[in-house]
Each structure stands twice: as C-alpha cells, then as structure tokens.
C-alpha positions in Angstrom: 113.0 91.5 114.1 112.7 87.7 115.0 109.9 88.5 117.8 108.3 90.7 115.6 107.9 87.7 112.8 107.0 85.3 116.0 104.2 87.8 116.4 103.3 87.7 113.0 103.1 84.3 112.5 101.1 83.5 115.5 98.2 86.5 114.6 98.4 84.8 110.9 97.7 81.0 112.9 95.1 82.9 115.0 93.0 84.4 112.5 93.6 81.1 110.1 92.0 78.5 113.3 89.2 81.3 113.5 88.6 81.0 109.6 88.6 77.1 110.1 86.4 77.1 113.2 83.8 78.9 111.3 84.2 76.7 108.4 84.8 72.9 109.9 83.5 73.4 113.4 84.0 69.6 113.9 87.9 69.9 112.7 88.2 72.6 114.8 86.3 70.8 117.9 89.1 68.0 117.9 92.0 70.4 117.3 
C-alpha cells in the first residue's frame, strides 16, 4: 500500500504544478 500512496501523491503534485502553471506561468517558469 506504500507505493500505491507514492503514486497518489505524486499524480496529486502533478495535476497541482499543472493547476499552478496555468495560473502563475512565471511561478511555474522558475520552478
């Protein structure tokens, strides 16, 4: 179940600096 949560997590990080990207493309730029 650990890798499972890993996967979570990282999908949930994914979509979330998509979300940002689209919102603050300069934050986004330097991250």
């Amino acid at each position: 179940m650990r890798h499972v949560k890993f996967a979570v997590v990282c999908v949930v990080l994914f979509i979330h600096k998509n979300e940002l990207s689209k919102m603050l493309p300069k934050t986004a730029g330097n991250a």
